[in-house]
Structure formats: structure tokens, C-alpha cells
C-alpha positions in Angstrom: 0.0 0.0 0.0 0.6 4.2 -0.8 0.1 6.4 1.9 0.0 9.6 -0.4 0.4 12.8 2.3 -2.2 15.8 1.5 -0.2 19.1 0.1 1.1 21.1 3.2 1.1 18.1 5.4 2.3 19.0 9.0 5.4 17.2 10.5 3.2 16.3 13.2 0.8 14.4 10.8 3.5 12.7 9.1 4.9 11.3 12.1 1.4 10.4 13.5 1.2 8.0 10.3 4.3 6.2 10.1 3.9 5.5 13.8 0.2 3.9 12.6 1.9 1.9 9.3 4.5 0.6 12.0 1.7 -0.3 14.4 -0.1 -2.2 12.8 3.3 -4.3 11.8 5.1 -2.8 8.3 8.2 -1.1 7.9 7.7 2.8 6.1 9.6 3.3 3.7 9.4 7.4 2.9 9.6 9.2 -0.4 9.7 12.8 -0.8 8.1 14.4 -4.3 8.4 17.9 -4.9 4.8 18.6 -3.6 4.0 15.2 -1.5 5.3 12.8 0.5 4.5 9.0 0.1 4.9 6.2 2.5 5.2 3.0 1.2 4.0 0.2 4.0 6.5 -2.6 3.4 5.7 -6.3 5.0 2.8 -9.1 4.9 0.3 -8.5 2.1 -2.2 -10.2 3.9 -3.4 -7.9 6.3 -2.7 -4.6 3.6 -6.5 -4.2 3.9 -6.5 -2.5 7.3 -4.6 0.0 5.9 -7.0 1.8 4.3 -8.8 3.1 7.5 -5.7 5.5 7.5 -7.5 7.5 4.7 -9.4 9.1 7.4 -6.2 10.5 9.9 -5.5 14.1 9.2 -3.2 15.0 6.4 -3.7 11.6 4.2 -4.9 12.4 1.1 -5.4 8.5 0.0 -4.5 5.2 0.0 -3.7 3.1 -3.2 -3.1 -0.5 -3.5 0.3 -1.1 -4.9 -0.5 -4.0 -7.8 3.4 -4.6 -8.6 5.2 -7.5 -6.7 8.2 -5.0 -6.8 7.1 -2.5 -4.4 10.2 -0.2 -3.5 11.3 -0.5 -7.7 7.9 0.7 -8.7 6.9 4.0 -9.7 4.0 3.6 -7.5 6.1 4.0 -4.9 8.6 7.1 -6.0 7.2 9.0 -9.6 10.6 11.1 -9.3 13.5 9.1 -11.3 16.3 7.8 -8.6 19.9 9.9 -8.7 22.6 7.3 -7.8 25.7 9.2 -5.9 28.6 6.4 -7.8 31.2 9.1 -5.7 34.0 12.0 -7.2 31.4 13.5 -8.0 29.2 11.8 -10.4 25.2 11.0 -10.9 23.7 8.9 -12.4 19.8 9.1 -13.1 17.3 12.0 -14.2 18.8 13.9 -16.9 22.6 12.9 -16.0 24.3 10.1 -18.7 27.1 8.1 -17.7 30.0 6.3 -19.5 31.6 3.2 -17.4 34.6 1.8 -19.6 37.9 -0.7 -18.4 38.9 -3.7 -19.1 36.7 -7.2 -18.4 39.4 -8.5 -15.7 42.4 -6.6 -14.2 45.4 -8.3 -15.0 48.6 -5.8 -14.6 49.3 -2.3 -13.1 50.4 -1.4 -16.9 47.3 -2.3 -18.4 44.2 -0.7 -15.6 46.9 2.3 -15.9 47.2 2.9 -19.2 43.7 2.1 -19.6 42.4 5.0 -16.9 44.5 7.3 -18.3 42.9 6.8 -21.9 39.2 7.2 -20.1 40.0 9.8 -18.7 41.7 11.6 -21.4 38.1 10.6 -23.3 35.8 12.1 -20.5 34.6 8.7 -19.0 33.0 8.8 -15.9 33.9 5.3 -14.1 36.4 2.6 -14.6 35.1 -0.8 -14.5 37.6 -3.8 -13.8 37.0 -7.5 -12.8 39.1 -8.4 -9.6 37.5 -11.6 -9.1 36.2 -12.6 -12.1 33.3 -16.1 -12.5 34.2 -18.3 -15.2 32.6 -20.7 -17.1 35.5 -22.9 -17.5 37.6 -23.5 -13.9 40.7 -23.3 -16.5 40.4 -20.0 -17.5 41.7 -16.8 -15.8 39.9 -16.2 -12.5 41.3 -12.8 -11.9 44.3 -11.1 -9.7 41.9 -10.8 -6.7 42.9 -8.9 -3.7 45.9 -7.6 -5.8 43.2 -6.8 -8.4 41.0 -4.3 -5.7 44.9 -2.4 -4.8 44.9 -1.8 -8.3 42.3 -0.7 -9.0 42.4 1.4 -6.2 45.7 2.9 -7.1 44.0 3.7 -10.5 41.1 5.6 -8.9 43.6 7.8 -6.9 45.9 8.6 -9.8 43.0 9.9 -12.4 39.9 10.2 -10.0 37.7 7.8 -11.4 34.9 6.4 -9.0 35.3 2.8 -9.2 33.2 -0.1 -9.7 34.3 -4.3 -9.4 31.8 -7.1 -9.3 31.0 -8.9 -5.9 30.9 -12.8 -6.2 29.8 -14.2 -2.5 28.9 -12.5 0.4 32.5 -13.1 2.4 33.9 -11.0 -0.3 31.6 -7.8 0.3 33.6 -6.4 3.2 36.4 -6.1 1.4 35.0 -4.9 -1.5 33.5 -2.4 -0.5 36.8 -0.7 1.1 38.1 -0.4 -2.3 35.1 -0.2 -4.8 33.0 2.7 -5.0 29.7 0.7 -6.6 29.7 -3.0 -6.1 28.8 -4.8 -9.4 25.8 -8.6 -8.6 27.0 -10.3 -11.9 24.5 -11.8 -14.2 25.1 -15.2 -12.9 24.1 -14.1 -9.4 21.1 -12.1 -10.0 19.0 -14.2 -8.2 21.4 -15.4 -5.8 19.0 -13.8 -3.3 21.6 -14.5 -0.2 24.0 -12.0 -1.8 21.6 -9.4 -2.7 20.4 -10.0 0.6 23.8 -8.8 1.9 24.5 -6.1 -0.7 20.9 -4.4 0.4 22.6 -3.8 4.0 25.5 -2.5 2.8 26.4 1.6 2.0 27.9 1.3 -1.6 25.8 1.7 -4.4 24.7 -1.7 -6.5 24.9 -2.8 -9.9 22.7 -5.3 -11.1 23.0 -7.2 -14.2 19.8 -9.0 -16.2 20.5 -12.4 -15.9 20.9 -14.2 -19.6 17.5 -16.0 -18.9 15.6 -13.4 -16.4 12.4 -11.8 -17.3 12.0 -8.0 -16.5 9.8 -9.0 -13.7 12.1 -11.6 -12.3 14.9 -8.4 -12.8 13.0 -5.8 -10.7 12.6 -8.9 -7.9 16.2 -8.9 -7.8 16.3 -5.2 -7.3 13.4 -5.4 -4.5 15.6 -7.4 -2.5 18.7 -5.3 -2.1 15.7 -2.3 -2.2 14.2 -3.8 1.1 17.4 -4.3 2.8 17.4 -0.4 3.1 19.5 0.0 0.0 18.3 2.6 -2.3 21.0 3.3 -4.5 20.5 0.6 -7.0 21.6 0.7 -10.6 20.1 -1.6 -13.3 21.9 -3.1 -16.1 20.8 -5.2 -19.4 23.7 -6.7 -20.9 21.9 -9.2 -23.4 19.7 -12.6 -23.3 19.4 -16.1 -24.3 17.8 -16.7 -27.3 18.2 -18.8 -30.1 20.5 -16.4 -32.4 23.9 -17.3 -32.7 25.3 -14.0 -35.0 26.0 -12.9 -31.9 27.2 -13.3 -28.3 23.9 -12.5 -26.5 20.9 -11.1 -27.9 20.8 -6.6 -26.6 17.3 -6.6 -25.4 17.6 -2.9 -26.0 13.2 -3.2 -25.6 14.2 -3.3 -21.9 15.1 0.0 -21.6 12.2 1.8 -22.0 9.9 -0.9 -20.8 12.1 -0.5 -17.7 11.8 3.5 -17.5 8.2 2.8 -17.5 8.1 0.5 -14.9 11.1 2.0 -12.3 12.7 4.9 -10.8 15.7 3.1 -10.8 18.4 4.1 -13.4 18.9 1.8 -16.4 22.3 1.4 -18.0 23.3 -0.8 -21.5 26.3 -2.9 -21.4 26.5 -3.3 -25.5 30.0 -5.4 -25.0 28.5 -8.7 -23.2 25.2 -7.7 -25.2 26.7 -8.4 -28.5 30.6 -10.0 -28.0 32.1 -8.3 -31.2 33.4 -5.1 -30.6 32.3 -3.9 -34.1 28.9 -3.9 -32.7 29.7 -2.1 -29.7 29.6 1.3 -31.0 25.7 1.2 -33.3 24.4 -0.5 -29.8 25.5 2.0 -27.7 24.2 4.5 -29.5 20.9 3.0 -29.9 20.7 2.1 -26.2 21.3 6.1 -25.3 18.3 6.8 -28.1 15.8 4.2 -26.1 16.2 6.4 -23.3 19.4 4.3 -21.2 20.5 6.3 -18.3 24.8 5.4 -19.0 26.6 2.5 -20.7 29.3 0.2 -19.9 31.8 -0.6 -22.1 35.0 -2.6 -22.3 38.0 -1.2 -23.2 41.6 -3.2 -23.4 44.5 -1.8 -24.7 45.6 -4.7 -26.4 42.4 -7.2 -27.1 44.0 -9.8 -28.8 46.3 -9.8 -25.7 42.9 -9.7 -23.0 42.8 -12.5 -20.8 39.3 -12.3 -20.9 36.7 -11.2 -23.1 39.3 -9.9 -25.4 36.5 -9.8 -28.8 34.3 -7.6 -27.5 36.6 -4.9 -26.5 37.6 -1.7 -27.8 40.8 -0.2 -28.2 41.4 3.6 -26.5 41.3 5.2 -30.4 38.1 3.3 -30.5 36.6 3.7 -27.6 37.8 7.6 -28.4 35.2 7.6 -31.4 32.7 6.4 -29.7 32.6 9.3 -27.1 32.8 11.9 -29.7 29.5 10.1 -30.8 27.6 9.6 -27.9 28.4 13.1 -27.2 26.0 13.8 -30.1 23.1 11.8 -29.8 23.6 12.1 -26.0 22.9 15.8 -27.3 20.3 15.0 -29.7 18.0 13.3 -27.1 18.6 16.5 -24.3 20.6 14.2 -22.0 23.7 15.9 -19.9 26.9 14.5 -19.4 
């Protein structure tokens, strides 16, 4: 259930009714419009009915049933779109478009180096890097790990790029989060519900990635759970789906994207690399992502792909990835987005 405040609600009315919603045994969850405040009554649906007798305290305007499973990631709950703080500085969400870029796995101090230095040089907002990177073959690289997060770390300090690394099992979290700015759920894990569990009580800001088989639904679940762990600053990510196309890596559900902005406040980035695994396509995706309304992008960028330990294909070189700024530059300007 909405517990939409009347215009010029007093303090004192406001408190009145989030000590009723917590009465009668659901957690409040408060969002502040430019003209109203909503409460959102979090907990058993089975007992929502008795909520509506709070239409007649002083200062509701109404109650409305929330019909979404995914109450905190539904614009039911928040009309206003969500502004992600990723750190240094930058936003993500409303008007505000964002370019993550790096390299699929961290493997050297030369490489994350010369590969910050070439996004920043570009006017990339955040560098991406896989410390601890989930394989599908136990033979392949598995990343530098804890000597990956000091590097990237080291990176962040030199050209003051926010950082972002993906989180693989709750043990890890802790010490993630002292180097990451914006921990990254994986596709794999999107519905490991444990870790999103975890991530929810934690301060950083979350990525999440569509898993290759989850509906949009089943996505916005995913959110709901680090949502109702008191996490707000959620980011969502489609980086492609199973289907039965082979031309290319994954199928880019770019149909997401709006569908999603209809659905959530929550900011919705592309990540055309995974989405298509050729880096040729990287560059018409991305700009056809930023058209359907995507709030950033994330991009690979090696500076030597055919040397990549991983995901080498898909990844642009810093000339490339050069020309593909200078274009989302323009239809970031064509669409009235800022960045």
C-alpha cells in the first residue's frame, strides 16, 4: 500500500502516520516528491486491507493499493526518477548520462593504468575492472583478486575515477567495499537472493545485471531485495539474453530500456560489449541504447584485445573507444541528455 500525504502536510501528521503503518506491523519506507510525500507500508500483504482506515487520519490524502510485486522499484512508490551518488562526484539518473569503460578483468598495473588514463583523457566517468572474475570454464583466468581491488584502487587515486568491481559471494563484500565505490551482482548471481540480501545492507551503491535467462519482472525482484534491505542506491543493467540467435554473443534486449523506465525509478544502464561480444557492434548499440532512453553504458575497453585475458573480442581499443565518445556526445545531445 501508498500512503499519499495531502499538500502542506504537517510534520506532526506525518509522524502520526508512520507510527500507525508501523503499528499495525510494516516497515515505512518514505519518499519525498516535490509537492507530496509517500509512504510505502512494506511487509505481509495479507493484512494490507487495514490499511486503508488510515484515509481518514489528518493530512492523508489516500491510500492506493500497490499492484506490482516489486514494491520499492515501482513507480507507484517514487514518480521522481532515482539519482545514484557512484562518488567523485558523479550521478547517475534523471537527466545525468554516464560512460563506465575498463577492461573485463584486471590483470597488470600497466594495463588498468594505461587504460584509466585513456578514459580519462576521453571524459569517462567510471572505470570498471573484474578483480574476481566467474568463469565458465575452472581453467580460464579467474582474476588477480585482492591484488586486483589495490589496483584498481591505485588507479582511482591517480585519475579520479569512481570505481566499480563485481562482488561474487557475500564473504567478499567487506572487502570490497573498502576499495570499490559501486559494487557490481553479476548476471550469474542475479538471483542469488543470499547476496543481494547482503548487498541491500550495505552503504555502496549496486549494480545489477539482467541475468541471460531473467524476465523483466524476475529483474525488478532482484532489485526489491537489495531495495528492502534499506539500500536505495540501486543501478540496473541489461547486458543481453538467451535466445536462439547465434550471429551474436547474446541477444541486446535494448526493448528493456524503455519498458524498464516505465516500470522503475531506478536508473537503467546498457552494457552493449556482453550484449553483443564483437566489438564492431559495440559502437551502433551503444548509441541506440542512449536513443531508447538508457541512463549510462558500460563498455569494455583493453589496450591490447587480442592480448585480453578475458573477453578480449568484444573490447575496444582507447582510439576506438575515443570515437565512440565523440558520438555519444552527439546523440547524448540530440535526445537533451547531460553528461
Amino acid at each position: 500500500m501508498i500512503i499519499s500525504m495531502k499538500k502542506g502536510a504537517t510534520q506532526e501528521q506525518m509522524d502520526h502516520v508512520k507510527k500507525l503503518i508501523e503499528g499495525f506491523g510494516y516497515r515505512v519506507h518514505e519518499s519525498k516528491g516535490s509537492e507530496r510525500v509517500l509512504f510505502g507500508a512494506i511487509g505481509d500483504e495479507r493484512g494490507k486491507e487495514r490499511l486503508t482506515c488510515l484515509e481518514a487520519q489528518p493530512g492523508v490524502e489516500k491510500v492506493i493499493p500497490i499492484l506490482n510485486p516489486y514494491k520499492l522499484a515501482s513507480r507507484e512508490t517514487r514518480h521522481e526518477p532515482t539519482v545514484v551518488d557512484l562518488g567523485l562526484g558523479v550521478k547517475i539518473g534523471g537527466r545525468n548520462l554516464v560512460v563506465i569503460a575498463g577492461p573485463c578483468a584486471v590483470e597488470s598495473q600497466q594495463q588498468i593504468m594505461e587504460v584509466a588514463s585513456a578514459l580519462k583523457d576521453t571524459g569517462a566517468h567510471m572505470l570498471r575492472g573484474g578483480a574476481f572474475k566467474p568463469r565458465t570454464s575452472p581453467y580460464a583466468f579467474q582474476g588477480l583478486k585482492n591484488d586486483g581491488l589495490v589496483l584498481l584502487s591505485e588507479a582511482r587515486k591517480a585519475y579520479g575515477l569512481p570505481v566499480i568491481t563485481e562482488v561474487m559471494d557475500i564473504g567478499s563484500i567487506d572487502l570490497i567495499s573498502e576499495y570499490a565505490d559501486c559494487l557490481q551482482v553479476g548476471a550469474r548471481n542475479i538471483q542469488n537472493f543470499q547476496l543481494l540480501k547482503e548487498v541491500g545492507r550495505s552503504k555502496k551503491p549496486v549494480l545489477l545485471k539482467r541475468g541471460m535467462s531473467t524476465t523483466i519482472e524476475e529483474f525488478l525482484m532482484s532489485a526489491e531485495y537489495v531495495l528492502s534491505g534499506g539500500n536505495s542506491q540501486v543501478i540496473l543493467c541489461e547486458r543481453g539474453i538467451r535466445t536462439f540467435e547465434t550471429a551474436t554473443r547474446n541477444t541486446l534486449d535494448l526493448s528493456a530500456v524503455p519498458v524498464l523506465k516505465e516500470k522503475t525509478h531506478l536508473p537503467v544502464i546498457v552494457d552493449p560489449s556482453h550484449g553483443t561480444g564483437h566489438a564492431r557492434y559495440v559502437e551502433p548499440m551503444a548509441y541506440a541504447a542512449i536513443a531508447a532512453g538508457a541512463d549510462g553504458l558500460m563498455i569494455e575497453v583493453h589496450p591490447r584485445p587480442e592480448e585480453a585475458l578475458s573477453d578480449g573480442p568484444q573490447s575496444l581499443r582507447p582510439h576506438e573507444f575515443r570515437n565512440l565518445m565523440a558520438g555519444v556526445r552527439r546523440v547524448a545531445q540530440a535526445v537533451d541528455r547531460l553528461m
